[in-house]
N, C-alpha and C positions, 0 to 999 in steps of 0.2 A: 798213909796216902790220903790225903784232902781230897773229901769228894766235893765238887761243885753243887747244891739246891738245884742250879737250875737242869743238870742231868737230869735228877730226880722225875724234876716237871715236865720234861722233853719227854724222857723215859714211860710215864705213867702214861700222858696223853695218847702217845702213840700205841700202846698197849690198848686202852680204849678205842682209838680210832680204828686200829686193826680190827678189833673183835665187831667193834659196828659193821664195818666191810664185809665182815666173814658172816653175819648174822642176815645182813641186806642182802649178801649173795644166795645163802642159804635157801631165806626166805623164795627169792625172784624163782629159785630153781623149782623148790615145792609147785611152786603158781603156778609157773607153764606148765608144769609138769600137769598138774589137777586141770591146765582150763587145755591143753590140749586135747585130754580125756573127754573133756565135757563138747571141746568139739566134735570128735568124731561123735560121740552119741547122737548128738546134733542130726550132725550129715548122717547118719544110719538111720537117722527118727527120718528125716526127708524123703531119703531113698524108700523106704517102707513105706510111707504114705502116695509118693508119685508113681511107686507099683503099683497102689492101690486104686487110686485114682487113674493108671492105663486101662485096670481092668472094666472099672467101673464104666469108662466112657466109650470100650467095645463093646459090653451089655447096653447100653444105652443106644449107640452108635447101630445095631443090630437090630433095636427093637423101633428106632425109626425107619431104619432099610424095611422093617414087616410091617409098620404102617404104612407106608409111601405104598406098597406094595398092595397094601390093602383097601387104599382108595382109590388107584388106579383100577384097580379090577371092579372097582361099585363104578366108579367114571364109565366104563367102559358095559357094565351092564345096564346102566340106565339109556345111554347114547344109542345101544339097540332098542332098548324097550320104551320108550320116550311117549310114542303113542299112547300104548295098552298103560303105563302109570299116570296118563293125565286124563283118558277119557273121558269124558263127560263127565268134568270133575267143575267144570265152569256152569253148568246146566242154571239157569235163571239166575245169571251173575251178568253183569254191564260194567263194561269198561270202557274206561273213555284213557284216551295218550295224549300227552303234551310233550312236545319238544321245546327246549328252549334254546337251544342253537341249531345250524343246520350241517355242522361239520360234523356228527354224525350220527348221520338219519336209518339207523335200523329199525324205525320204526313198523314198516311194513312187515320183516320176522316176529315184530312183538304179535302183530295184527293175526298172522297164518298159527300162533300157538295160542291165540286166546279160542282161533275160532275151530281150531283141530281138537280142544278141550270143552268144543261144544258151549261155548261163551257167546256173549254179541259186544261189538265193538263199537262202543256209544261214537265216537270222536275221535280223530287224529289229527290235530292240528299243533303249529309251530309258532309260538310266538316268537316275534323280532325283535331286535333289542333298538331299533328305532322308537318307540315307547316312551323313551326319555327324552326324544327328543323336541328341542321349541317348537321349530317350523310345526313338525309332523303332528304337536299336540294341537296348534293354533290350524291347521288343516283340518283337522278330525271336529272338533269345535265348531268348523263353519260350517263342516258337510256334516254333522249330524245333528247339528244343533242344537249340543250339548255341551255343556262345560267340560273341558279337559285340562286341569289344570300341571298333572304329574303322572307319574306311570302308573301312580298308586287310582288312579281315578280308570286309566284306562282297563288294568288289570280286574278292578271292579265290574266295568262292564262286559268283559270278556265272561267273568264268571257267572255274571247274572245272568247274560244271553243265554249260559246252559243251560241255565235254569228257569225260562219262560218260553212259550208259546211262540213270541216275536222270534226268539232268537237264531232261529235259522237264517231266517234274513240278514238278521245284525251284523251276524258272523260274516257273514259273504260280504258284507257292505265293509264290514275289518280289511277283508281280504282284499276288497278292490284298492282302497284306499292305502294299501302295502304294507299293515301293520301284523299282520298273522295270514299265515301258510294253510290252507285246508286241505291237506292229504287224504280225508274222507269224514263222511259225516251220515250216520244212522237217522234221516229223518224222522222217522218213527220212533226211534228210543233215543236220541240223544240226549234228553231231559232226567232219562230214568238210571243214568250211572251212580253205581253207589260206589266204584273204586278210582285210582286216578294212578298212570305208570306211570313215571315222570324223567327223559332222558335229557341230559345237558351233558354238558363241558366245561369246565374253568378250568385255568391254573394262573401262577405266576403271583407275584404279593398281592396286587389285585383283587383275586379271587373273590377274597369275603365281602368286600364294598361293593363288587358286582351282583353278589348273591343277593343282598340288603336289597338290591334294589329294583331287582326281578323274582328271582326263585324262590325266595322268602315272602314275598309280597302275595304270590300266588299259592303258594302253600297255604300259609296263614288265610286266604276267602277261602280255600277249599275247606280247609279243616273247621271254619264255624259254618260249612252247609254238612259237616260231620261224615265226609270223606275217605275213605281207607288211601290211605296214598304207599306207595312203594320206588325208591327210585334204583335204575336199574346202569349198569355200565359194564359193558365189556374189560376181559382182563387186561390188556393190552393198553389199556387207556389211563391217564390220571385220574387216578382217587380223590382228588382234592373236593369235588361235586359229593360225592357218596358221603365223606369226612362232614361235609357242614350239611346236608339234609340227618346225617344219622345227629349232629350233636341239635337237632330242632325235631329229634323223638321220631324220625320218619327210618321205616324200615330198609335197609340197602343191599342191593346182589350186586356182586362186583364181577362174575364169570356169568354173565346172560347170555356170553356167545357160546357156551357151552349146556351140555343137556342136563348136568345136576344145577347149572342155574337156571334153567328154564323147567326145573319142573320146582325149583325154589317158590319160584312166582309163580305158578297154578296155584303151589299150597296157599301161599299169600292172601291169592285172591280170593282162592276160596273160601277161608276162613274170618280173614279180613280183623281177625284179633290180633296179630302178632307182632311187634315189634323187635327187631331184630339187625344186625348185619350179617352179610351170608357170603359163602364165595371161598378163595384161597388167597387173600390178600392179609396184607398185617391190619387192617382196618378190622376183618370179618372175626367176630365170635364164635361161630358156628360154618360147618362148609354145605350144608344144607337144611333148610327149613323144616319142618315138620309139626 
């Protein structure tokens, strides 16, 4: 019987080819077989870790529930004892208050806690944001016959007036002429404040170009007559005011309508070393001063 070569070749090839087949199949099976194993380990390593991370963030979860708890009940003992923790804690301390907007004016609360704290209230006054403006500078200029050429000039004179003899006149001659609010004024000591509360309002993009060019302006003459300054703002209100006096190093209570911020700022005033943000806002470092 003649065998054909090419049998042969047909024959061997396929021989080979099968055995590859059988070798690839082989192999793939192992694989899965191994990476199926290595998944579940996988997903069991997961599961053991996401138990463990439940437990973790109920102990976590629990020990915030006992702090929230725990500052509630100081909220709550100080708002009775507010009196007897500030008492003549202000005793031969002068303050003086500026508002720089009139939307809102708690100023008079700041006034009844410096003087409950046995303080004296150098000044309450508002400046207005007409300051910048032409006519108003070129008014001020003829009636006091003085150069006015920017806010930066008027804010000057406001600060000096604190600080002279004349100034009580001045101030009132501000006021006639509609540039600043006097709320009250300590004839006899307004000269002698050594600290300065300081209540505004901004928001919106705005905000910092407004600051530049009022609250910053006055900040900066108070701090080279070497001034304790603090500014103060209810919870309930934007932060954005607190946010740019705290980043120009000035100290901030962001809960003054509450009674651990108001005994924030007794400590403040009294010590008048501290810089700091205070309150329960994301701005604040601390939720009370000391």
């Amino acid at each position: 019987m003649n065998i054909n070569m090419k049998y042969y070749i047909v024959t061997i090839c396929a021989i080979f080819i099968a055995l590859g087949v059988g070798i690839l199949v082989g192999f793939n099976l192992n694989y899965d077989q191994a990476l199926s194993k290595q998944q579940s380990e996988v997903l069991e390593s997961f599961n053991t870790e996401f138990e463990a991370l439940k437990d973790k963030n109920k102990t976590l979860q629990s020990q915030i529930n006992d702090l929230d708890g725990n500052v509630d009940d100081l909220k709550e003992y100080i708002d009775n004892n507010i009196d007897i923790l500030t008492q003549d804690a202000l005793t031969d301390k002068n303050t003086g208050i500026i508002l720089t907007s009139d939307n809102n004016d708690y100023s008079e609360d700041i006034e009844n806690l410096i003087l409950k704290a046995n303080g004296t209230v150098s000044f309450n006054i508002m400046i207005k944001d007409n300051i910048s403006n032409e006519e108003k500078l070129a008014e001020l200029s003829k009636s006091l016959n003085k150069t006015f050429k920017s806010s930066q000039d008027i804010i000057n004179y406001i600060v000096e007036s604190l600080d002279n003899t004349k100034g009580y006149d001045q101030l009132y001659a501000l006021e006639d002429l509609g540039v600043i609010k006097i709320n009250n004024i300590n004839k006899g000591k307004y000269q002698a404040y050594d600290s300065v509360v300081l209540l505004g309002n901004l928001s919106g993009k705005d905000a910092k170009d407004k600051f530049n060019k009022k609250e910053k302006l006055i900040l900066n003459d108070l701090k080279e007559k070497n001034k304790y300054l603090v500014c103060v703002n209810q919870n309930n209100e934007d932060n954005t005011i607190l946010k740019l006096y705290s980043d120009n190093n000035i100290s901030t209570i962001g809960n003054i309508n509450e009674g651990i911020g108001k005994v924030s700022l007794i400590t403040l005033l009294k010590n008048q070393n501290i810089v700091g943000d205070y309150g329960d806002s994301d701005l604040s470092k601390k939720i009370i001063a000391y």
